[in-house]
N, C-alpha and C positions, 0 to 999 in steps of 0.2 A: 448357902454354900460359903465356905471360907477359905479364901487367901491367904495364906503365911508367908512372909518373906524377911529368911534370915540372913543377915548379911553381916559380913566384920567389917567392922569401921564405921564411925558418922560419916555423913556428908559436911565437910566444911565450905563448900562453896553454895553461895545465895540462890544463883541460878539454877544451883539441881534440886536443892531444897524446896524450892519454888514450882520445880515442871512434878516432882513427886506430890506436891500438895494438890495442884492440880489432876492429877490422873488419882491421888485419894480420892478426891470427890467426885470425877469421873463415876469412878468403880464405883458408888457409894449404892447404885440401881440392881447392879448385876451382884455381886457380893461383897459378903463382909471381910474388909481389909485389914491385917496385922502385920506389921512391919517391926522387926525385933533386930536393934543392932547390938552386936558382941563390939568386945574390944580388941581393935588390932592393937597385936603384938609389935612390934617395933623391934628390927632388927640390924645393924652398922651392913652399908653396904656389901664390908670383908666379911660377911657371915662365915663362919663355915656350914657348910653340908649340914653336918652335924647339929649347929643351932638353930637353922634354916626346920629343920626336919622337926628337931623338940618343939615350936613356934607354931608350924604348921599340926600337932601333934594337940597343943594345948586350947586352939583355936579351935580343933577337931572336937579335940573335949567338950568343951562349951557348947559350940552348935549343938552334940547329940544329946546335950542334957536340956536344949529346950523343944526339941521332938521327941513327941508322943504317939500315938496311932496313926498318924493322919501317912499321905501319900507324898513322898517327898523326890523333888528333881533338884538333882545336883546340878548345877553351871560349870560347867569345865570343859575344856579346849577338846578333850576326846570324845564332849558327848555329840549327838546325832542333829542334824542341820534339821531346823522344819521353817518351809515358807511361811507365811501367813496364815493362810487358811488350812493347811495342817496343822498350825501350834492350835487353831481355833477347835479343830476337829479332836486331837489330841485332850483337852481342857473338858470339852464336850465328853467326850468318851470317859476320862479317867473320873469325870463328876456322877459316871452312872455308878460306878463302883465304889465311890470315897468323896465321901463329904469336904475331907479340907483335903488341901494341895499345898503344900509345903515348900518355897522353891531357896534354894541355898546359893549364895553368893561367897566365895572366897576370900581372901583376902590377897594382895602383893602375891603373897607365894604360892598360893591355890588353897585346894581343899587337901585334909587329910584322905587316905587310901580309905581309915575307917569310915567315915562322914560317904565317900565314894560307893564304898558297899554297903552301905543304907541305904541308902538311895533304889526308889524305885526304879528310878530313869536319869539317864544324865542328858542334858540338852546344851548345846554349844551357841550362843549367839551368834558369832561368826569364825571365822580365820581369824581375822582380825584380831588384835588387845585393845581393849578400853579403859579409859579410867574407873574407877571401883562406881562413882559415882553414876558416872554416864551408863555403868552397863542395868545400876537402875532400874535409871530411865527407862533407857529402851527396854526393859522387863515389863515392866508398868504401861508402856504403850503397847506391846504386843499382846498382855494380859486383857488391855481394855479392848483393844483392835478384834482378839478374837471375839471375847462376849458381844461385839456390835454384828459379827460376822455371824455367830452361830443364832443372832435375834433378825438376822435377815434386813437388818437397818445399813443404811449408808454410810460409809467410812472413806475416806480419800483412799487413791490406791499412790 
């Protein structure tokens, strides 16, 4: 099975760079990892609406030119909450139907509407806002968290 996780933006901090390389080698049992970063768009805090929207539009772009067949979950604030052992069950279930799992990370401004209705599924980390880095992370732990959950091995709760 494969993993895709596209995201806009590098990571510039050490620390995330580091807990991601970690959970790469993690996963390295359960499946095969692809992490593919876009380039965030940079936009002056006074955006308008307007170039906010182009920004979010052109990032859009991009994302959809690097999905192909596979099954893709969009990360945005509107999509559906899943504890733990639902995202596991979730992951489980969507690998009986589709080989790769494709999971999109936004950038500052979000996702575009199009990138949003491609998407097979939208899933929300939390209420919460994270940094682009940190939401990652915690993708990458609960990616691995499930695969330990649905192999029936031990994992901290």
């Amino acid at each position: 099975m494969r993993i895709k996780i596209i995201a806009v933006g590098k990571l510039k901090d050490k620390y995330f760079q580091e807990a991601v390389k970690e959970y790469e080698k993690r996963l390295l049992r359960f499946c095969k990892l692809e992490i593919i970063e876009i380039q965030d768009l940079k936009n002056p805090d006074l955006s308008s609406e307007a170039l906010c929207l182009e920004t979010i539009n052109k990032e859009g772009r991009e994302i959809l030119s690097k999905i192909k067949n596979e099954f893709v979950v969009a990360l945005c604030i509107e999509g559906k909450k899943l504890d733990s052992v639902d995202f596991s069950k979730f992951i489980q279930n969507t690998t009986m139907t589709a080989s790769d799992i494709t999971f999109v990370i936004g950038g500052s401004l979000g996702l575009s509407d199009e990138v949003k209705r491609r998407a097979d599924y939208k899933l929300s980390l939390s209420d919460m806002t994270f940094p682009h880095g940190l939401s990652r992370v915690i993708l990458l732990e609960q990616i691995y968290r499930g695969f330990k959950i649905s192999a029936g091995e031990n994992y901290h709760k």
